[in-house]
Residue frames as qw, qx, qy, qz and C-alpha x, y, z in Angstrom:
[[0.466, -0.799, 0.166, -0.342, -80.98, -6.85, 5.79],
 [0.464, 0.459, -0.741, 0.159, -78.09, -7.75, 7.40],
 [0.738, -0.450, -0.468, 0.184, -78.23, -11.23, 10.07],
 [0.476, -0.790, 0.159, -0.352, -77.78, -10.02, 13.68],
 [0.682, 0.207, -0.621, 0.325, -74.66, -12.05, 15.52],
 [0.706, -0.683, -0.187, 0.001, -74.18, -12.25, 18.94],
 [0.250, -0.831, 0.485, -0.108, -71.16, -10.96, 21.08],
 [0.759, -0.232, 0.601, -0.095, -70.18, -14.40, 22.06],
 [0.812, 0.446, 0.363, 0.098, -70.18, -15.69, 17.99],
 [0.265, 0.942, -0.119, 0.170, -67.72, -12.83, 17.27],
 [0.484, -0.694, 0.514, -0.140, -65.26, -13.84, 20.16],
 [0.850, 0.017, 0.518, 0.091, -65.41, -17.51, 18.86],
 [0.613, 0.751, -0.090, 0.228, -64.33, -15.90, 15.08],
 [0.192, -0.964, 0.155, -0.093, -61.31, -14.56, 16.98],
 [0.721, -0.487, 0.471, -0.146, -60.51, -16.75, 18.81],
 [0.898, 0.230, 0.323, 0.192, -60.21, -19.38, 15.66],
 [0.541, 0.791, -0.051, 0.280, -58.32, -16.34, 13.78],
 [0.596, -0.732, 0.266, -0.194, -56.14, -16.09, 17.17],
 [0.770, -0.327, 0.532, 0.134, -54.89, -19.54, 17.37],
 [0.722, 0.691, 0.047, 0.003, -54.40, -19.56, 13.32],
 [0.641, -0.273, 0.087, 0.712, -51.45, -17.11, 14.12],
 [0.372, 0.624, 0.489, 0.484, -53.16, -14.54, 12.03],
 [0.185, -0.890, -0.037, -0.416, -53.79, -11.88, 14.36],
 [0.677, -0.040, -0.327, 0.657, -50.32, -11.34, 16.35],
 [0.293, -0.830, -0.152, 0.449, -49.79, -8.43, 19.06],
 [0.556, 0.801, -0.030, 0.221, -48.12, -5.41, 17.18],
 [0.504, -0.739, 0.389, -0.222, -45.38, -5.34, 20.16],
 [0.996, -0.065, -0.017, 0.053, -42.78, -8.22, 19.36],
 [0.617, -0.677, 0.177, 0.359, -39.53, -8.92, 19.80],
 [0.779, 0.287, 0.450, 0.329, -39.18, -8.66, 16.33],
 [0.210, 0.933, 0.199, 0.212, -38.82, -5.41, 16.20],
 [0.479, -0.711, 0.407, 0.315, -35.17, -5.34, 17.56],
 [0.654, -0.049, 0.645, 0.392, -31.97, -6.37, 15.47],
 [0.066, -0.306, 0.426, 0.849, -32.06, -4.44, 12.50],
 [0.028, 0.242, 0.930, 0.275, -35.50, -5.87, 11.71],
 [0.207, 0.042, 0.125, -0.969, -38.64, -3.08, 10.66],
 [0.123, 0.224, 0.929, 0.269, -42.05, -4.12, 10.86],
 [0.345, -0.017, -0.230, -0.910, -45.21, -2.74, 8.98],
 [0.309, 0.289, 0.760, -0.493, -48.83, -3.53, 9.90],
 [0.063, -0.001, -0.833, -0.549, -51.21, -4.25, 7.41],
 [0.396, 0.110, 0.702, -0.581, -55.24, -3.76, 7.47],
 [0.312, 0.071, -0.689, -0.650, -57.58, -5.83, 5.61],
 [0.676, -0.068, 0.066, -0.731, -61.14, -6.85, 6.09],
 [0.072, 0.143, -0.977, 0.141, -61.12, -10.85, 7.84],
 [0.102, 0.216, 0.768, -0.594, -64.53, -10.51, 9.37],
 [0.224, -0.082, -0.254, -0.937, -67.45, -10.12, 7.33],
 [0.047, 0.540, 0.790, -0.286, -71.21, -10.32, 8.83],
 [0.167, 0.802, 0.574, 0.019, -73.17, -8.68, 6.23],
 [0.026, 0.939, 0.005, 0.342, -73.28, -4.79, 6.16],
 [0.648, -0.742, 0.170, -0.031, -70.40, -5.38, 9.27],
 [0.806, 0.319, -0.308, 0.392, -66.92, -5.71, 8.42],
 [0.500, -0.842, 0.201, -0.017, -64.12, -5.61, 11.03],
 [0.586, 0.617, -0.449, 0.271, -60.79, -5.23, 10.11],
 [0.861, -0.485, 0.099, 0.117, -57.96, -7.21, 11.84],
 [0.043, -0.811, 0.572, 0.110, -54.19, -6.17, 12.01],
 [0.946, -0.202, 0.102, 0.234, -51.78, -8.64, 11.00],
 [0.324, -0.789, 0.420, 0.309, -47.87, -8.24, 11.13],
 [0.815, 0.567, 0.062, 0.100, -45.81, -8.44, 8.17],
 [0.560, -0.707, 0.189, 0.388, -42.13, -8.53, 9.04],
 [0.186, 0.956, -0.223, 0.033, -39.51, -6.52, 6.84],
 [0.857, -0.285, 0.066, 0.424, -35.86, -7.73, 6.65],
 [0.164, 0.984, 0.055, -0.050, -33.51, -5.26, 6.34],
 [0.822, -0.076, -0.278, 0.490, -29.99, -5.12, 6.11],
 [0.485, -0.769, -0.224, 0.352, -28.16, -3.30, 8.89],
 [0.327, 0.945, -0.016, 0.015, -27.16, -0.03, 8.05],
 [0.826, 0.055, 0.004, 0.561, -23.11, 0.34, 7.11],
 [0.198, -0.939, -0.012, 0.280, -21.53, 2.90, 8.89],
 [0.667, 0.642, -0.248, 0.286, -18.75, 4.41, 6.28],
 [0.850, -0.374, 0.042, 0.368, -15.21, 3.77, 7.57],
 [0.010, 0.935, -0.200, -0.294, -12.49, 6.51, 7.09],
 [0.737, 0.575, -0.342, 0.101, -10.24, 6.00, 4.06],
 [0.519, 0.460, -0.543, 0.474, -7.01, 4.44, 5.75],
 [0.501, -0.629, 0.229, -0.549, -8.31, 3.85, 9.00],
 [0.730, 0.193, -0.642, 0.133, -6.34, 1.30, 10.99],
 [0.815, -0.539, -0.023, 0.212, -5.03, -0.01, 14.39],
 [0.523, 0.682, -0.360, 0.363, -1.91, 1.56, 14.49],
 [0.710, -0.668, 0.061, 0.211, 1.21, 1.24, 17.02],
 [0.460, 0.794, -0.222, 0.330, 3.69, 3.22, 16.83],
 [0.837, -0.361, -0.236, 0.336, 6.82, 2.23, 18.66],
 [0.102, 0.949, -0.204, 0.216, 9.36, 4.32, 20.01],
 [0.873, -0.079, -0.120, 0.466, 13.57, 3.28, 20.37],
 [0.284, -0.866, 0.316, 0.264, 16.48, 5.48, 22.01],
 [0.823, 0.507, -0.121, 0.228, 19.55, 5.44, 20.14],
 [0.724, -0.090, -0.115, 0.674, 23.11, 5.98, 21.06],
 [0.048, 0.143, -0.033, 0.988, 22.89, 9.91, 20.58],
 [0.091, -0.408, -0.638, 0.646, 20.68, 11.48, 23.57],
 [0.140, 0.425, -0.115, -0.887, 19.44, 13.86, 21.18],
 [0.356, 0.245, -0.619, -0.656, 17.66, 11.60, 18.72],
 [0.589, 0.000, 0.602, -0.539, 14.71, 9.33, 18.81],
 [0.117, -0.150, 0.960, 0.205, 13.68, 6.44, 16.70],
 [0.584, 0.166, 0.290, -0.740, 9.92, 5.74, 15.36],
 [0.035, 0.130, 0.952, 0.277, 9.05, 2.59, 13.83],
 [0.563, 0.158, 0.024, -0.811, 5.10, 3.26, 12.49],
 [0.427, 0.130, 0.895, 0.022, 4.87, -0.37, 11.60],
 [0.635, 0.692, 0.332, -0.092, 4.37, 0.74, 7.86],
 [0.702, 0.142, 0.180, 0.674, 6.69, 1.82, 5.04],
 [0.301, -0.785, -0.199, 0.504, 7.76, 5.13, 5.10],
 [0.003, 0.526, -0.344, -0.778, 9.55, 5.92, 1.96],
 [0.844, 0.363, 0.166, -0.358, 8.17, 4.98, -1.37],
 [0.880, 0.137, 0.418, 0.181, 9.23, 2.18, -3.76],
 [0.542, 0.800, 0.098, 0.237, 9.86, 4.44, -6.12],
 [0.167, -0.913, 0.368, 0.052, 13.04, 6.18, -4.34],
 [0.691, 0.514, -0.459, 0.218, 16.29, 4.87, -5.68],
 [0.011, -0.553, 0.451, -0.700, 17.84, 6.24, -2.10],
 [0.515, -0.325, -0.786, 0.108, 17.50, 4.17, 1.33],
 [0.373, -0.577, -0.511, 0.516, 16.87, 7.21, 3.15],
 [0.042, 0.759, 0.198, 0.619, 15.91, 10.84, 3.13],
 [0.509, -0.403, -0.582, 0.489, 17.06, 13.30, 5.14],
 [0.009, 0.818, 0.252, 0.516, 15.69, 16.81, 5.78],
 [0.636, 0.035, -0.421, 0.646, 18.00, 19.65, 7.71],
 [0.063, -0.158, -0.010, 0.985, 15.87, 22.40, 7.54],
 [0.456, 0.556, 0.630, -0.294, 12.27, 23.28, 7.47],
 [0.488, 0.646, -0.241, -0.535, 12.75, 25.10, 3.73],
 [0.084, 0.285, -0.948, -0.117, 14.27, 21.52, 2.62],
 [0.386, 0.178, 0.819, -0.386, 11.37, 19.97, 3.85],
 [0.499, 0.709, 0.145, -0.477, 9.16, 22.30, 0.88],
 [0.067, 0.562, -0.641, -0.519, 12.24, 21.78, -1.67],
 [0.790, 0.473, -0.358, -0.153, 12.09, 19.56, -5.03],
 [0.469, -0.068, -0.710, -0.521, 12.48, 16.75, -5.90],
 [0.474, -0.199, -0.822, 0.246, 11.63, 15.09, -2.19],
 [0.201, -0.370, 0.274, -0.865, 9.58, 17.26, -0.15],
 [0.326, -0.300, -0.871, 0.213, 7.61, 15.99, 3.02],
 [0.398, -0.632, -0.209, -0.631, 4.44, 17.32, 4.67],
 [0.715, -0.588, -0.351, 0.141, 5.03, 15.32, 7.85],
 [0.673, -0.208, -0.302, 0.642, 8.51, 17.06, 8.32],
 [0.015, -0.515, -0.077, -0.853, 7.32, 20.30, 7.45],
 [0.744, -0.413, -0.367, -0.376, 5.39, 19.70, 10.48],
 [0.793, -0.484, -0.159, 0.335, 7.31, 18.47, 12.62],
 [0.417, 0.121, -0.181, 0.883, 9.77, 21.30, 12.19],
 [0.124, -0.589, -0.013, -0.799, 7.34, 23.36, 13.52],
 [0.798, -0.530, -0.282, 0.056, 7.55, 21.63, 16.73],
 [0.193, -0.878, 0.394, -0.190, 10.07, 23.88, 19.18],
 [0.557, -0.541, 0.617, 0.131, 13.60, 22.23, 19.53],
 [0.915, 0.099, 0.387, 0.059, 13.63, 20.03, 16.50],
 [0.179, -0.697, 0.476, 0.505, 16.86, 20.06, 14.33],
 [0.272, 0.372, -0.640, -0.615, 16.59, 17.62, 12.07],
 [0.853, 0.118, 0.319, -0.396, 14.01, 14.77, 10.43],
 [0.221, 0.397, -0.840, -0.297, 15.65, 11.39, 8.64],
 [0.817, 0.076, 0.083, -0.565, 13.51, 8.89, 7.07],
 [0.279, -0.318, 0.898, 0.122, 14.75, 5.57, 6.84],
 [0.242, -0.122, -0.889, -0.370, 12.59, 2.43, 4.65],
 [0.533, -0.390, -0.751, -0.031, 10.42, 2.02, 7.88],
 [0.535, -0.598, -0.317, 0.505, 11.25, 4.28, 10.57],
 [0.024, 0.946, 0.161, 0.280, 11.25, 7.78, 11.19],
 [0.593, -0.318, -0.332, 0.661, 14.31, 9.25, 13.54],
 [0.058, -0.898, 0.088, -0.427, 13.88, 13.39, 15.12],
 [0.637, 0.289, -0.098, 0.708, 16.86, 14.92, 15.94],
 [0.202, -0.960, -0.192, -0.029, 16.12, 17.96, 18.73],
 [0.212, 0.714, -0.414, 0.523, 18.68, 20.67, 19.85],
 [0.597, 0.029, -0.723, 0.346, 20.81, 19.61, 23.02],
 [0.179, -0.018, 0.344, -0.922, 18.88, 22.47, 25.17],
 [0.632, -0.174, -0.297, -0.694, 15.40, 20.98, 24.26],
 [0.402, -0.113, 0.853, -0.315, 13.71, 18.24, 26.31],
 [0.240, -0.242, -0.889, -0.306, 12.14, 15.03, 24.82],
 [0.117, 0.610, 0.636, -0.459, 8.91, 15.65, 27.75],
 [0.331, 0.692, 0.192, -0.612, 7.71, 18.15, 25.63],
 [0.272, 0.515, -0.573, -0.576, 8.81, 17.61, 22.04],
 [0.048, 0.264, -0.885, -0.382, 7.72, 13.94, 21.88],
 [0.358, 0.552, 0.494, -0.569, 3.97, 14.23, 22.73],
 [0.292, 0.665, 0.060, -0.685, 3.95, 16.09, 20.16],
 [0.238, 0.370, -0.801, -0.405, 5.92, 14.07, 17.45],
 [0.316, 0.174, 0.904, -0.230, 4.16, 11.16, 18.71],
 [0.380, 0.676, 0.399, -0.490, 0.61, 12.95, 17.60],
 [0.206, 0.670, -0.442, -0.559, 2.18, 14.23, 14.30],
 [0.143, -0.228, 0.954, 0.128, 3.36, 10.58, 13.19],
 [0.360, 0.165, 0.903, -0.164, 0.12, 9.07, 14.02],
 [0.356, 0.659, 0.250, -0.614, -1.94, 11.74, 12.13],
 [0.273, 0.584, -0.583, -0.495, 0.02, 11.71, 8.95],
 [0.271, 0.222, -0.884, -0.310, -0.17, 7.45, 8.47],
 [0.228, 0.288, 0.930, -0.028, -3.29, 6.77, 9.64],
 [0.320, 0.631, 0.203, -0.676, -4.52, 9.57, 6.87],
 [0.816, 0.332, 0.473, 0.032, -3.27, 8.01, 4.56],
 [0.435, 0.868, -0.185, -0.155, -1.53, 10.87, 2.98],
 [0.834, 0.373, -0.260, 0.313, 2.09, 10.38, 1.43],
 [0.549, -0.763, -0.078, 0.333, 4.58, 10.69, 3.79],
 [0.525, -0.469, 0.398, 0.588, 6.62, 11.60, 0.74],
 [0.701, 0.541, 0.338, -0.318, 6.21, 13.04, -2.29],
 [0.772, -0.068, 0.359, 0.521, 8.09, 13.80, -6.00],
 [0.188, 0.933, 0.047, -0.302, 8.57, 16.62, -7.86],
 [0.784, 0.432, 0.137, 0.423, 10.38, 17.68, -10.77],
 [0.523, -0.544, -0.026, 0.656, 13.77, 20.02, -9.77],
 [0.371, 0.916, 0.120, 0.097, 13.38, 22.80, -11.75],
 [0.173, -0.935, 0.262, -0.165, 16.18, 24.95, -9.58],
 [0.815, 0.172, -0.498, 0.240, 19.54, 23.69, -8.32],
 [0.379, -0.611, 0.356, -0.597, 18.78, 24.71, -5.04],
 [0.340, 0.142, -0.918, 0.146, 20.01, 21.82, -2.91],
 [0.669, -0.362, -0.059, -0.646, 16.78, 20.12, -0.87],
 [0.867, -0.413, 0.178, -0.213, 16.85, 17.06, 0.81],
 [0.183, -0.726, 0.663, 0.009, 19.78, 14.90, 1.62],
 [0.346, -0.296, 0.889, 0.048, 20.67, 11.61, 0.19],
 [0.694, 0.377, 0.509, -0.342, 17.71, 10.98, -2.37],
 [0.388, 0.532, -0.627, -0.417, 19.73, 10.85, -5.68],
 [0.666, 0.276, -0.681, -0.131, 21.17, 7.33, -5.67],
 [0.897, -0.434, 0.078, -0.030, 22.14, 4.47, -3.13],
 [0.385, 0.781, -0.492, -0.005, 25.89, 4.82, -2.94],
 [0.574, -0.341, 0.733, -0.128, 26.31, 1.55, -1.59],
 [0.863, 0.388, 0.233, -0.224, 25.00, 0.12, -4.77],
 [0.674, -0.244, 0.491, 0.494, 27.38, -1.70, -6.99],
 [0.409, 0.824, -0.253, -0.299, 28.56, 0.28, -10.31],
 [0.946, 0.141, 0.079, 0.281, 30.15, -1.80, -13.11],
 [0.408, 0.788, -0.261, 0.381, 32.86, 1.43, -13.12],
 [0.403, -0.825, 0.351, -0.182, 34.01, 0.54, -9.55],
 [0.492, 0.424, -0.754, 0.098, 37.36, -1.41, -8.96],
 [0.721, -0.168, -0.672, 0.015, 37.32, -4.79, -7.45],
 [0.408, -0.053, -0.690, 0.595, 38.28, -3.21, -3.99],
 [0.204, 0.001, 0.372, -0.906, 35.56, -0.97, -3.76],
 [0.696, -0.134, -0.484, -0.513, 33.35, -3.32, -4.61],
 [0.584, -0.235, -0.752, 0.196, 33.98, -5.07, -1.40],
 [0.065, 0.086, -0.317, 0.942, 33.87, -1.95, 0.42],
 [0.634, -0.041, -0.142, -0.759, 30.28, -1.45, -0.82],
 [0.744, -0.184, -0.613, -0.191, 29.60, -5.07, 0.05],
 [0.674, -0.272, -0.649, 0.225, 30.60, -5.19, 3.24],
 [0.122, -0.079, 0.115, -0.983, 29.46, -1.77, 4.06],
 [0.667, -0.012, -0.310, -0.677, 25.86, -2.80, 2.84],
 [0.717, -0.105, -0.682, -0.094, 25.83, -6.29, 4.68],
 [0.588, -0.185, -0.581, 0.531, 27.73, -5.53, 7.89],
 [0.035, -0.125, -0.287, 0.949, 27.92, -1.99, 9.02],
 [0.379, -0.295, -0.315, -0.818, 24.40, -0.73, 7.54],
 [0.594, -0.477, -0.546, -0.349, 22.02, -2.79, 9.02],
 [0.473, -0.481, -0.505, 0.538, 23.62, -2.24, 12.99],
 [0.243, 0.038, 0.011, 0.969, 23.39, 1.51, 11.66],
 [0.257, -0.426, -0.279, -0.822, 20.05, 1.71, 10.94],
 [0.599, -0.408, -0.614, 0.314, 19.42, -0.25, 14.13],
 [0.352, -0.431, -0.376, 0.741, 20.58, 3.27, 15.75],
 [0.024, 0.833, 0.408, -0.372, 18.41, 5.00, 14.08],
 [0.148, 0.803, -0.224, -0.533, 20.56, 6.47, 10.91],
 [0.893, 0.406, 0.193, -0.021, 22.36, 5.41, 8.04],
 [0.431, -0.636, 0.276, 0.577, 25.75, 5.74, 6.30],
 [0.720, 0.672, 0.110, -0.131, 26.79, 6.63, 2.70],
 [0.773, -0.103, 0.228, 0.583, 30.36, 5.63, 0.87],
 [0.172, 0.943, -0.073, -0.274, 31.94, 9.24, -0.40],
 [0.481, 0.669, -0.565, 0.047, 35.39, 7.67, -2.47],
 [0.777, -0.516, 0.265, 0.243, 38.72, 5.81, -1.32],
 [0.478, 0.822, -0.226, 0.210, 41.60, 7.76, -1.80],
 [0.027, 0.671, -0.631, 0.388, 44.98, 6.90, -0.51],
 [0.475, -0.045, -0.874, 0.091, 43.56, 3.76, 1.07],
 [0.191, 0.094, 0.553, -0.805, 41.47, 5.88, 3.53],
 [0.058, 0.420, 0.847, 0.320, 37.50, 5.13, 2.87],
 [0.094, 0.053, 0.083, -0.991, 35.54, 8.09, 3.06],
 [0.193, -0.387, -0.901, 0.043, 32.22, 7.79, 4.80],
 [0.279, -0.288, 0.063, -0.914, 29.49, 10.38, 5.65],
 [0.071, -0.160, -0.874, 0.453, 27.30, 9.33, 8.46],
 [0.313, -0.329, -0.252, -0.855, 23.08, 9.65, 9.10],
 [0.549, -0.446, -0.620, -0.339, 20.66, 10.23, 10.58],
 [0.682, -0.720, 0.082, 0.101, 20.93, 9.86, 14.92],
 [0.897, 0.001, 0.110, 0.427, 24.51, 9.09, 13.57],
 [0.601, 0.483, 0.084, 0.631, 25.32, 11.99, 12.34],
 [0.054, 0.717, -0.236, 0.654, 25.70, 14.23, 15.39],
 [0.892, -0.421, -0.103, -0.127, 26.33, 11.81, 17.72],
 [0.044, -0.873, 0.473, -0.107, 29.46, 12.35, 19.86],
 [0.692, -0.155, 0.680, 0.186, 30.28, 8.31, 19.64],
 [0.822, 0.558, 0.068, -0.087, 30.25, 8.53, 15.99],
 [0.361, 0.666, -0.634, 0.157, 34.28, 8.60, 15.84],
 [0.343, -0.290, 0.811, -0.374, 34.36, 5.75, 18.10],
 [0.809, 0.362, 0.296, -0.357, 31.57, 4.05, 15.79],
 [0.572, 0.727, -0.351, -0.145, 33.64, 4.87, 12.50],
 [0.134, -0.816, 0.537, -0.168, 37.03, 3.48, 14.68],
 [0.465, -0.161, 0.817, -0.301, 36.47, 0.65, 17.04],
 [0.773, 0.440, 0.436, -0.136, 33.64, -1.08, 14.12],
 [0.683, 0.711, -0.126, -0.109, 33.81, 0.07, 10.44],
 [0.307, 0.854, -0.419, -0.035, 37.35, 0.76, 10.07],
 [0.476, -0.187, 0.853, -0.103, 38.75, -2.32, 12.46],
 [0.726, 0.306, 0.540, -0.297, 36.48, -4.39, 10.14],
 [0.682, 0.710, -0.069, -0.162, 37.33, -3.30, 6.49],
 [0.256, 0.686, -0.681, 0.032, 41.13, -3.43, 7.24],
 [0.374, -0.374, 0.849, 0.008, 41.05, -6.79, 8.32],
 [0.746, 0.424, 0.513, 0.011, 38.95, -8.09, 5.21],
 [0.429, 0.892, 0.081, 0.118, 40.43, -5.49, 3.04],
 [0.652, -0.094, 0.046, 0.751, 44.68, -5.63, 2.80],
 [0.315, 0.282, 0.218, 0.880, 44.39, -2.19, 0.84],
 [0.483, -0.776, -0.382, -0.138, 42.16, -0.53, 3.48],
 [0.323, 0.168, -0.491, 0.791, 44.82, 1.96, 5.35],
 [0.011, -0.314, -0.654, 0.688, 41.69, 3.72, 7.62],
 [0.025, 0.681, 0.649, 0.338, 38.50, 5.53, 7.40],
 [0.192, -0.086, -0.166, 0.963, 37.85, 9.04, 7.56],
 [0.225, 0.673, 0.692, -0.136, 34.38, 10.80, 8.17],
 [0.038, 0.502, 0.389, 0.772, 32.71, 13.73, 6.02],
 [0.211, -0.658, -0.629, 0.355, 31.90, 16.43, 7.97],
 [0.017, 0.840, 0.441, 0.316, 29.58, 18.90, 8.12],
 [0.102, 0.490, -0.410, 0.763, 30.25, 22.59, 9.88],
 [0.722, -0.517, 0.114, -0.446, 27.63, 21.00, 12.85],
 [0.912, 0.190, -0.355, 0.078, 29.33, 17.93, 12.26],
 [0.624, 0.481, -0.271, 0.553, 32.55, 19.08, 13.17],
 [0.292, -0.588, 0.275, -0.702, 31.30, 21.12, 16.44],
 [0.904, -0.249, -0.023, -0.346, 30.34, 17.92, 17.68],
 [0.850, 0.264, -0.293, 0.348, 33.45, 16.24, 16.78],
 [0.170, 0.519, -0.422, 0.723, 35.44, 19.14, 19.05],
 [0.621, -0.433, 0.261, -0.599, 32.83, 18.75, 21.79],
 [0.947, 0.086, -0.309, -0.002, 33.57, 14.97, 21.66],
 [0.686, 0.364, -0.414, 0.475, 37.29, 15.20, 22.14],
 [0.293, -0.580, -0.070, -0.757, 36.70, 17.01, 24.79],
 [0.825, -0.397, -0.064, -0.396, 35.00, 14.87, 26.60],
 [0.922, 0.162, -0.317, 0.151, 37.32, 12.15, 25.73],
 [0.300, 0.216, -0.559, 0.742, 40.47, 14.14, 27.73],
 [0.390, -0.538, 0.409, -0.626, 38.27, 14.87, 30.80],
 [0.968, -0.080, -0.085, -0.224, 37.37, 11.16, 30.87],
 [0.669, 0.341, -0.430, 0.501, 41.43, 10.41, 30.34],
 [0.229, -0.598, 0.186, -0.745, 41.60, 12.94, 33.24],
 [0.639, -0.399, 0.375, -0.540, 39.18, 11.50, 35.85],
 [0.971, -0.115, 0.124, -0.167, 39.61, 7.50, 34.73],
 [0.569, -0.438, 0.543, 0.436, 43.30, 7.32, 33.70],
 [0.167, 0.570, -0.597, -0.539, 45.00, 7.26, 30.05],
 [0.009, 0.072, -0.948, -0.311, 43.42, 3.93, 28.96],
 [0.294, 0.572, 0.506, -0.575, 39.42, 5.17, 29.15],
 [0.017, 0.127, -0.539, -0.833, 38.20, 5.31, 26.37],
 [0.606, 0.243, 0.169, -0.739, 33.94, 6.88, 25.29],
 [0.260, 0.096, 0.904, 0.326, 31.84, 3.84, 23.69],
 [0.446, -0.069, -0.152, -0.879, 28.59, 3.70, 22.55],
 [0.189, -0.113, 0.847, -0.483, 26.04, 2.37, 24.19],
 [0.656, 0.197, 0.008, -0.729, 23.24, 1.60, 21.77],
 [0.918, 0.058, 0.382, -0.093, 21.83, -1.94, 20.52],
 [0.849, 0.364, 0.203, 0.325, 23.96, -3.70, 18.05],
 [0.075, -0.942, 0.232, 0.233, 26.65, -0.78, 18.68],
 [0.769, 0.604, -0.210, 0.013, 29.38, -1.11, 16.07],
 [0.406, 0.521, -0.720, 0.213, 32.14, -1.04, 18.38],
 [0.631, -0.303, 0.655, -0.284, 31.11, -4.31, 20.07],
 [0.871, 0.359, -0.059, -0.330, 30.81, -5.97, 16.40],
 [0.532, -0.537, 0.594, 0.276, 33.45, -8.59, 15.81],
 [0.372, 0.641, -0.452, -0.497, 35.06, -9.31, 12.50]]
């Protein structure tokens, strides 16, 4: 038969099992912080035929769940620079932009079917030609430059590029890919070769050309947002083909003039001048230029004469 206990003799068991630390409220703060806890009954009390079971807390570390993180997800800041031509904007993604693999410091794309073409097609510019007003997209090492029509407005077209930019390089996709050219449909501009690069077939004077093309004039070019490429030298004239913002930019004969050409002929004896390559847009510009240039003669007098007004502008460079 089981002994009889008193109320009072039960309390006092408790109490000792109480102060132990054994028996703990199930309510603690322990349950915060990534930290689960399970309760546990087992039989502390026995008085005969009388068992009374007594919670205790058993505490669970866990580690805190890991929330997956999107493939290429980053802070990003994308900057944005005016260039000398009103028509042409500048993007610096603070990331590279063409791949290692291109021979070519730049790609340029004139036309949204160019964008789709071999060997150099681009998903972002496909894209972005389908933004209203844009004319053309030129990729530089680092930097992006769009090119709108002279009737479009930047308020509405660069929202949109903005958004485009940011989407493409913090997905991670390529902003460029490669393909093999089946067709000899011409596609993108300028991705064959670097024609600034030295060639052991080139004579000693265009080898300085290409050097001091590639040291001096490039880098204040891409500064505005284009680039420039060396097409011969015949007759002592240097034949040059402008990109990028450059290349429909109504200072670009004032670029070519007052900088490049001032510059080679006075390092270069056998330098007689420089002439640009132009395109049939090219050339509309060039007419709209002159233009300008006699109403300016016109309203400021016969010694006026159009600069450009962008950073590191070539004609402010000094030889």
């Amino acid at each position: 038969m089981a002994a009889k206990i008193s109320t009072g003799q039960v309390t006092s068991q408790l109490r000792r099992f109480i102060s132990r630390g054994t028996f703990a409220p199930s309510h603690t703060a322990a349950t915060c912080r990534g930290i689960h806890q399970t309760s546990t009954a087992r039989p502390l009390l026995s008085f005969g035929a009388y068992t009374r079971p007594v919670l205790t807390n058993r505490l669970v570390l866990t580690q805190a769940p890991q929330i997956p993180s999107k493939k290429g997800s980053r802070t990003l800041f994308i900057q944005t620079e005016t260039t000398p031509n009103a028509d042409a904007l500048k993007f610096l993604p603070n990331s590279k932009v063409l791949p290692d693999t291109l021979s070519s410091p730049f790609l340029e794309y004139l036309s949204p079917r160019s964008t789709l073409a071999p060997p150099h097609p681009s998903p972002l510019a496909a894209r972005l030609f389908n933004v209203d007003g844009i004319t053309s997209v030129f990729y530089g090492s680092d930097f992006i430059t769009v090119t709108k029509a002279e009737d479009a407005s930047w308020a509405h077209i660069k929202p949109e590029v903005f958004s485009l930019i940011t989407e493409a390089v913090t997905s991670g996709e390529a902003v460029v890919n490669t393909v093999e050219n089946r067709s000899s449909e011409p596609g993108q501009e300028g991705g064959e070769h670097d024609t600034l690069e030295y060639n052991e077939s080139d004579s000693e004077v265009v080898g300085m050309i290409k050097e001091l093309l590639d040291t001096r004039i490039r880098p204040a070019i891409q500064d505005d947002g284009g680039d420039i490429e060396f097409r011969g030298l015949e007759n002592g004239h240097v034949l040059l083909k402008l990109r990028g913002a450059c290349r429909t930019c109504d200072s670009s004969t004032v670029t070519l003039k007052n900088g490049i050409e001032s510059m080679l002929m006075h390092y270069i004896e056998e330098v007689q001048g420089v002439t640009q390559v132009l395109d049939q847009e090219e050339e509309i510009a060039m007419k709209e230029f002159a233009k300008f240039e006699e109403k300016l003669k016109e309203q400021k007098g016969p010694q006026a004469v159009a600069s450009t007004v962008g950073k590191g502008s070539l004609d402010t460079v000094e030889a």
